[in-house]
C-alpha positions in Angstrom: 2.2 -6.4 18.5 1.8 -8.5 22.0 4.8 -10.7 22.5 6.5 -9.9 19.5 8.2 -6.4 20.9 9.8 -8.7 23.9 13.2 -10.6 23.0 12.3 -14.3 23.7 13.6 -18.3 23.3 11.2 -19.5 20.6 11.2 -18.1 16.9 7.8 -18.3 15.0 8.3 -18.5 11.5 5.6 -16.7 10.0 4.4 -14.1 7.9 5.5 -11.7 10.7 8.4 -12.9 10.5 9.4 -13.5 6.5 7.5 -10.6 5.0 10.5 -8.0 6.3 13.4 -10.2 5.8 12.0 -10.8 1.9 12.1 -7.4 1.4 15.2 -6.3 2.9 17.3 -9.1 0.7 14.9 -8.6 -2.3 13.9 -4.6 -2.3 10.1 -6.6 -3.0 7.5 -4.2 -1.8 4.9 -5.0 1.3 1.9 -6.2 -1.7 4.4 -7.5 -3.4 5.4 -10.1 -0.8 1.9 -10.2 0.9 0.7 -11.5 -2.4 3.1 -14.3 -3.4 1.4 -17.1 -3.7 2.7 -20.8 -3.8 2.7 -20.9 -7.8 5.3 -17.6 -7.7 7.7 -19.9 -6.0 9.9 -21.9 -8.0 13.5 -22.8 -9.7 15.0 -22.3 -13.4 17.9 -21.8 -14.8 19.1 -23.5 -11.4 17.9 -20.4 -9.1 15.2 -20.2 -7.1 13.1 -17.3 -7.1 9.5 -15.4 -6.2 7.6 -14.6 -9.5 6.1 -11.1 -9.3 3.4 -10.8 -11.7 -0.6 -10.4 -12.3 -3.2 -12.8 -11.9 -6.9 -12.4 -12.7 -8.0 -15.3 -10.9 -7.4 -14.0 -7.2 -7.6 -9.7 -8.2 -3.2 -9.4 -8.5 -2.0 -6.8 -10.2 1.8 -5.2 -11.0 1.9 -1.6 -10.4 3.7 -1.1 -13.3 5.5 -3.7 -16.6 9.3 -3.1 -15.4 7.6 -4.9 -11.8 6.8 -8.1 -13.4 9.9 -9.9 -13.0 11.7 -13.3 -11.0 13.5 -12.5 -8.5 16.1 -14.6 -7.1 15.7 -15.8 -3.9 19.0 -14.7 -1.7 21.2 -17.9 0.2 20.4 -16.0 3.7 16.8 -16.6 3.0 17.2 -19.9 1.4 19.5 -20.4 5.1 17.2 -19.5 7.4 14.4 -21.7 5.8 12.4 -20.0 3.4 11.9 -23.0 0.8 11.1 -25.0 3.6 8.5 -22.6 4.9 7.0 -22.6 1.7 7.2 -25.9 0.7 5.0 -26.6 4.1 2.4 -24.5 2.6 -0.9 -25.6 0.9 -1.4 -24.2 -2.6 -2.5 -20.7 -2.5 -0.8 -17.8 -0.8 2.1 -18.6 1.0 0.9 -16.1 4.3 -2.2 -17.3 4.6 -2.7 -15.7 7.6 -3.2 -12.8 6.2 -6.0 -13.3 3.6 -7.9 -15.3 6.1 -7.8 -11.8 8.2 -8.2 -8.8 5.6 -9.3 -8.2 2.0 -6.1 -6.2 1.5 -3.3 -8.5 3.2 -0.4 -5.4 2.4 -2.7 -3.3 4.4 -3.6 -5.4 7.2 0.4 -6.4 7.9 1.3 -2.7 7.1 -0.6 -1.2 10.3 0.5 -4.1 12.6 3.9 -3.4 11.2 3.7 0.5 12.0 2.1 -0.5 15.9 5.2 -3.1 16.3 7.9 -0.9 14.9 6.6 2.0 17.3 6.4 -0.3 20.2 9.8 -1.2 19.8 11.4 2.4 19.8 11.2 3.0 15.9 9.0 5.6 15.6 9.1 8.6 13.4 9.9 11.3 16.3 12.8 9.3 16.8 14.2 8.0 13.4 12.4 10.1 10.6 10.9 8.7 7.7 11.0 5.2 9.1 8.8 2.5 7.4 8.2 -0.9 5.8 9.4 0.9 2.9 12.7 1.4 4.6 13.7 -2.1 4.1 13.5 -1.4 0.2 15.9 1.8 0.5 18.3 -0.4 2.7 18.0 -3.2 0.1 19.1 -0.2 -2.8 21.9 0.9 -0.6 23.0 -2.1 0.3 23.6 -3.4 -3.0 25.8 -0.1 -3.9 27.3 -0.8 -0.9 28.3 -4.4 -1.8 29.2 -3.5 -5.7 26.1 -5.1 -6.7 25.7 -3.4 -10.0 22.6 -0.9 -10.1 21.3 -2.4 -13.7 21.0 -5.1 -11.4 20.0 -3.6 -8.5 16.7 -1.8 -10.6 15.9 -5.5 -12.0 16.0 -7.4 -9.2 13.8 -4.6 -7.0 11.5 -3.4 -9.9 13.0 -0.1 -10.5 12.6 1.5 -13.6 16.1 1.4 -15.7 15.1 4.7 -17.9 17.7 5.0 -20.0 20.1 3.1 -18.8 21.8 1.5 -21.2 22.7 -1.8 -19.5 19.6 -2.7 -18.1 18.9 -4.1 -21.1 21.3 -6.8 -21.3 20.7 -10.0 -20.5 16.8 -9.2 -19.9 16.7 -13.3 -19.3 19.4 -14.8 -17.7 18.5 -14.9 -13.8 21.5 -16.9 -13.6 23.5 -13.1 -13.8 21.0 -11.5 -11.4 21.7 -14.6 -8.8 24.9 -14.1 -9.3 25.0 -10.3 -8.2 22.6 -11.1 -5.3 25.0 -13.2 -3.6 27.0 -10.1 -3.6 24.4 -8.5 -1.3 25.8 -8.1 2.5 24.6 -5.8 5.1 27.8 -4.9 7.0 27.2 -5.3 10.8 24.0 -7.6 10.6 23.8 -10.8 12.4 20.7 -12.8 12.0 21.9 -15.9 13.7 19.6 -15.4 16.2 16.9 -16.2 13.5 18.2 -19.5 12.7 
C-alpha cells in the first residue's frame, strides 16, 4: 500500500484510485471494472456509460447473461474526471497498469486492495465481512436508500430480476436507468477532497 494509507496534498488518479469509486456509484464488480476497456466507454441515447460484456479477443467473459449490460456512468464520476481519465487513455484497457503487472488484473488489485484496507484500520477483526465487495452492497443500499427503484437497482448492478415483473420494462432505454442513478446519494459522504 506504501503512501497510499497516509492522508497527503497530491491525488493520483489512477486505477487505485477509480476502480473503488466505479463500483460504489455503479454496484460493477472488481473484474468487472478491472476489465473495461476503452471500447466499453461510450455515449447513446445522450448517457454515458461502461459496456459490460464478452470479448474473445482479449479472454472477457460475463459471469452470467443478466451481467451483460450499459451502465450509466453516475455525474459524481463524470465530476471528479472520469471521461477525462479515460479519454487520456490509449486504446485498450483503460487501467493499464494492471495488465502490464498480472494475468488476472481483478486479482492482482484485489490483494493490494485487501493489504491497503487492512493498513488503514479496515480489517475483518474490526468491521466483519469487510471487502471490495462491500462497495457493491453499499451501492444496493444506497439506492433503496435514495428511492432508486430496485428493478433498477438489479439492472444497473447485474442482479438477476427473477421474477420480478418490472424488470422487464423498458429493457432498452438507458435514458430511464440514468435517470434513477442520479437519484443515487450516499448520505454523509464528501468526496471533495478527490476533486
Amino acid at each position: 500500500p506504501g503512501a497510499w494509507r497516509r492522508p497527503g496534498q497530491i491525488v493520483i488518479k489512477n486505477e487505485k484510485y477509480w476502480v473503488p469509486l466505479v463500483s460504489l456509484f455503479s454496484g460493477m464488480t472488481l473484474a468487472e471494472i478491472c476489465e473495461l476497456r476503452t471500447t466499453n466507454i461510450y455515449r447513446t441515447q445522450g448517457v454515458d456509460v461502461m459496456e459490460v460484456a464478452p470479448d474473445v479477443t482479449f479472454n472477457k467473459t460475463v459471469k452470467n447473461e443478466h451481467r451483460k449490460r450499459e451502465v450509466p456512468i453516475h455525474p459524481k464520476l463524470i465530476e471528479l474526471g472520469f471521461l477525462r481519465y479515460v479519454a487520456d487513455q490509449s486504446p485498450g484497457p483503460i487501467f493499464p497498469a494492471l495488465h502490464m503487472t498480472a494475468e488476472n488484473p481483478s486479482s492482482a488489485f484485489g490483494k493490494w486492495f485487501n493489504m491497503f484496507r487492512k493498513s488503514v484500520g479496515a480489517d475483518r477483526e474490526t468491521i466483519i465481512k469487510v471487502s471490495f465487495h462491500s462497495f457493491r452492497h453499499a451501492f444496493r443500499e444506497a439506492c433503496r436508500e435514495s428511492g432508486v427503484p430496485d428493478y433498477c437497482a438489479k439492472r444497473i448492478g447485474g442482479w438477476s430480476s427473477g421474477e420480478d415483473q418490472q424488470s422487464g420494462y423498458g429493457t432498452n432505454d438507458i435514458a430511464v436507468l440514468n435517470d434513477q442513478l442520479k437519484r443515487l446519494k450516499y448520505e454523509g459522504l464528501n468526496l471533495d477532497h478527490l476533486l
